[in-house]
C-alpha positions in Angstrom: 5.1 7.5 -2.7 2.8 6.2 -5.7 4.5 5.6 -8.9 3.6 4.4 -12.6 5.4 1.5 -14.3 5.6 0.5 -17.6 7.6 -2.7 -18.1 8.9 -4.0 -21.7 11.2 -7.3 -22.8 14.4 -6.9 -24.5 16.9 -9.7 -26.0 20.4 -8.9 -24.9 21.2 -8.9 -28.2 19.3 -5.7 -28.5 21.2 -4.3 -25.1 23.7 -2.2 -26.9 21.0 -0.4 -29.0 18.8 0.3 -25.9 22.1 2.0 -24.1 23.4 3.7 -27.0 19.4 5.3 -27.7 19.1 6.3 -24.0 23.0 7.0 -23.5 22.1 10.0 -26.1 18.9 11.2 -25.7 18.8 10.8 -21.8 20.7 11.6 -18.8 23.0 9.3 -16.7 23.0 10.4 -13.4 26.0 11.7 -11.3 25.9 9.2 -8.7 24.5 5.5 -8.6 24.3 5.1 -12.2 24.5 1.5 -12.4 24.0 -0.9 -9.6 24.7 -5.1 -8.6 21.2 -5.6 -6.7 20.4 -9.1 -4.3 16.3 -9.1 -4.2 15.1 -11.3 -1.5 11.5 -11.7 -1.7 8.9 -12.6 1.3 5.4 -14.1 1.1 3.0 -16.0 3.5 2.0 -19.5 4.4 -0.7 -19.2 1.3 1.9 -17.7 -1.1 -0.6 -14.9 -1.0 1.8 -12.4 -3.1 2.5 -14.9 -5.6 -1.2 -15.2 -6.1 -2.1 -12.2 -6.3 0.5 -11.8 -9.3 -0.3 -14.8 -11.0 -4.2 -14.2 -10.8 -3.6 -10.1 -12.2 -5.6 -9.0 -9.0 -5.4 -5.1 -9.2 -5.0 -4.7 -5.8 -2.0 -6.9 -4.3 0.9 -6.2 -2.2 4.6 -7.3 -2.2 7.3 -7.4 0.8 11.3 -7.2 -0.3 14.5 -6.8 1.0 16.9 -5.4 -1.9 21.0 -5.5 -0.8 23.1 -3.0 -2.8 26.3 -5.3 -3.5 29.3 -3.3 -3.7 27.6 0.2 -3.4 29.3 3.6 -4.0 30.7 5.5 -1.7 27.9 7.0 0.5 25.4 4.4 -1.0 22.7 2.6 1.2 23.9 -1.2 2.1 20.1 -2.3 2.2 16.5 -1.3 1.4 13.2 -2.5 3.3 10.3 -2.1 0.6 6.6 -3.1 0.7 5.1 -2.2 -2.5 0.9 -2.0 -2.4 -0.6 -1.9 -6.0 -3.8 -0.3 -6.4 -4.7 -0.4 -9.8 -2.1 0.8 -12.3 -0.3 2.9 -9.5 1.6 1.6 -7.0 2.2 3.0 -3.8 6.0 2.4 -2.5 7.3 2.0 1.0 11.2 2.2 1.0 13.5 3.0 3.7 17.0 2.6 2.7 19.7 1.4 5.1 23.2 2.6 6.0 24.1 0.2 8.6 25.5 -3.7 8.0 24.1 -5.9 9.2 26.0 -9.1 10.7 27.8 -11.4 7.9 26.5 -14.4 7.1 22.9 -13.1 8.7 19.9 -15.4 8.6 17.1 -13.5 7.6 14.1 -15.6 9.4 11.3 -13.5 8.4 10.0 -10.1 6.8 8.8 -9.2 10.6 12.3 -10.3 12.3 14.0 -8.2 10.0 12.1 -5.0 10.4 12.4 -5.8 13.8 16.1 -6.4 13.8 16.9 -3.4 11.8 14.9 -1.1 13.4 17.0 -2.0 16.9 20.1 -1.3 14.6 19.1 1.8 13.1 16.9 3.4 15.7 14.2 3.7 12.8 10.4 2.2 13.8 9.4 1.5 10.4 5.9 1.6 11.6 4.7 2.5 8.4 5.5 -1.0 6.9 4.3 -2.7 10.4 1.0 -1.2 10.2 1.0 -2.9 6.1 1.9 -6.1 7.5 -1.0 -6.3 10.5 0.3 -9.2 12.6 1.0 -11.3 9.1 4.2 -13.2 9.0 6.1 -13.4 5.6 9.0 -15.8 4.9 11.9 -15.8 2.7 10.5 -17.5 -0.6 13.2 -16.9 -3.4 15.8 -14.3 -4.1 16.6 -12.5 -7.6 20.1 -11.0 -8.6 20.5 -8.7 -11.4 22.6 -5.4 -12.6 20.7 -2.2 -13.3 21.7 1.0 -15.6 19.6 3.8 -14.7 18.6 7.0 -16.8 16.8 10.5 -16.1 14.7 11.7 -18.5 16.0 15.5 -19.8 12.7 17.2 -19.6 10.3 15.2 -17.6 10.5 13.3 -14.0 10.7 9.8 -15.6 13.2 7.3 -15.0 14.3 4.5 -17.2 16.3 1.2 -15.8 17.9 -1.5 -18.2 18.2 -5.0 -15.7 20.4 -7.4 -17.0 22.2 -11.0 -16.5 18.5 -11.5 -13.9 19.3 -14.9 -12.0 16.5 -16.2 -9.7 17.8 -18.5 -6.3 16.4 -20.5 -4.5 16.5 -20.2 -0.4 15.4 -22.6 2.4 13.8 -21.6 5.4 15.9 -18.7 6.0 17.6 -16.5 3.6 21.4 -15.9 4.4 23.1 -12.8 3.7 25.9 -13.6 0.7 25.8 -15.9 -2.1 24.6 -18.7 -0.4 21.5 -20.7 -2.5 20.2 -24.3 -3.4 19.3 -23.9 -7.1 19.5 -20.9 -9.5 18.1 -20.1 -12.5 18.9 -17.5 -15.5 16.3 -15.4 -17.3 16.8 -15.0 -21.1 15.8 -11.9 -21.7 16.7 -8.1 -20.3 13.9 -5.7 -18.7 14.0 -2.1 -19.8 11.2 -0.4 -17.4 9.9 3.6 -16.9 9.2 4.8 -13.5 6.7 8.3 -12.7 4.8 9.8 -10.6 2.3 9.8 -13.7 1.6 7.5 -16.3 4.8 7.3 -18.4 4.8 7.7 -22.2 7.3 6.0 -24.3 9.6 8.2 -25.4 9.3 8.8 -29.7 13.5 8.6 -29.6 13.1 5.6 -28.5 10.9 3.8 -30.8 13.2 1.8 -32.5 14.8 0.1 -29.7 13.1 -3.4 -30.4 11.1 -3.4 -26.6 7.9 -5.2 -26.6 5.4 -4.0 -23.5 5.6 -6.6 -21.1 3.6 -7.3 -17.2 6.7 -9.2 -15.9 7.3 -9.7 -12.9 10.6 -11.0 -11.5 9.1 -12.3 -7.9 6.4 -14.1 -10.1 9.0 -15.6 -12.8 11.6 -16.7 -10.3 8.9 -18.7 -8.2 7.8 -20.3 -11.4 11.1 -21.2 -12.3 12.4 -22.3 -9.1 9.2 -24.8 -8.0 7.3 -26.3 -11.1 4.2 -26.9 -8.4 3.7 -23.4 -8.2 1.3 -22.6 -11.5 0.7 -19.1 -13.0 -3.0 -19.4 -14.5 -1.9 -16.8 -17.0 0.5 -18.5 -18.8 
C-alpha cells in the first residue's frame, strides 16, 4: 500500500480549534474514531533507522509494533508494520492482529515477534520477512499517544490529530503493559494527512494555526530518551 503524508505541528492550545474546524467540515468515522495507541519501535545494532531519519535519506525503512489499548469492540489488539519510504511516498506493510498475546510478554526482537505471532495467528507474514532479509531489529524506545481520526467528505484523505505523545524508554526487551525506565513528554500535538496521492491542505482549514512539519516520533523519542544519539539536522 503506498501512501502520502503530510505532517504539521500544533500547540495544544490550538487543539480545540483544529477539532472544531475538522469536526465541521469533515467526517468522523462510525467506528474507531479515536484511539489510545502503545508504538514500540525496532532498529538494528547500527541504529540504522534512526539514521536514516536523522540524515533525511529518501529511501529508509522503519519496523513497529503498534498495540491498540482498550480497542472497540471488534477492534485489532496489535499491528505488525514495516514502513519503506521511497521518496515522498511510502509504501506500508500492516497486518493487524486479533489475537492476545501472553500478559506481561517480552518482546525480544522484531524477528521473534513475527515469528511468535505468526505461530499464534496461522499468518506467514512473509511479506515483512522478505523486508527484513536475515536482519535482526531490537526494541529501541516506545511512543504513547491518543489519536482522533477524520475522513475527508469528498476525497480519500484522512486526517489524524495525536495528542498527550509520551516517548519510553525500554531495555533489552520491551514488555507488554506500562512497564518503562524513563519517559518523556512532547510539547506539541501532530495534526497529519494521509493518501494514496499527494494530499492538499484543505482551504477550510487554513486558519487552524498548523505549521508544516518532517517530524518524526521514532526520531524525537530517541533524541529525547539518549542525549548520545545526535540528529545532524537539528
Amino acid at each position: 500500500m503506498k501512501i502520502y503524508e503530510q505532517k504539521y505541528l500544533s500547540k495544544p492550545s490550538n487543539r480545540m480549534l483544529l477539532a472544531s474546524n475538522l469536526n465541521h467540515y469533515m467526517l468522523v468515522p462510525k467506528k474507531f474514531a479515536s484511539a489510545h495507541l502503545r508504538t514500540f519501535y525496532f532498529d538494528d545494532s547500527k541504529l540504522s533507522s534512526f539514521y536514516e531519519s536523522a540524515n533525511g535519506h529518501y529511501n529508509k525503512i522503519k519496523c513497529r509494533f503498534r498495540e491498540y489499548i482498550n480497542p472497540e469492540e471488534s477492534g485489532a489488539y496489535y499491528s505488525l508494520e514495516v514502513k519503506i519510504r521511497n521518496g515522498i511516498s511510502t509504501d506500508k506493510i500492516k497486518h493487524l492482529i486479533y489475537s492476545k498475546l501472553p500478559k506481561a510478554y517480552r518482546i525480544r526482537s522484531f524477528n521473534s515477534l513475527v515469528r511468535e505471532l505468526s505461530n499464534i495467528t496461522g499468518e506467514s507474514y512473509s511479506d515483512i520477512k522478505n523486508v527484513l532479509n536475515n536482519k535482526t531489529y531490537k526494541p529501541t524506545c516506545i511512543v504513547e499517544y491518543r489519536r482522533q481520526r477524520f475522513d475527508d467528505k469528498y476525497k480519500s484523505i484522512r486526517y489524524n490529530i495525536d495528542t498527550d505523545i509520551i516517548a519510553k524508554r525500554t531495555s533489552s526487551f520491551a514488555l507488554l503493559g506500562n512497564s518503562h525506565l524513563l519517559e518523556k513528554k512532547y510539547i506539541n500535538d501532530i495534526f497529519e494527512m494521509k493518501s494514496m496521492s499527494v494530499p492538499i491542505f484543505p482551504r477550510s482549514l487554513r486558519k487552524t494555526r498548523v505549521i508544516r512539519s518532517s517530524f518524526s516520533k521514532y526520531l524525537w523519542a530517541m533524541t529525547v530518551l539518549d542525549n548520545t544519539n545526535r540528529v545532524p539536522l537539528l
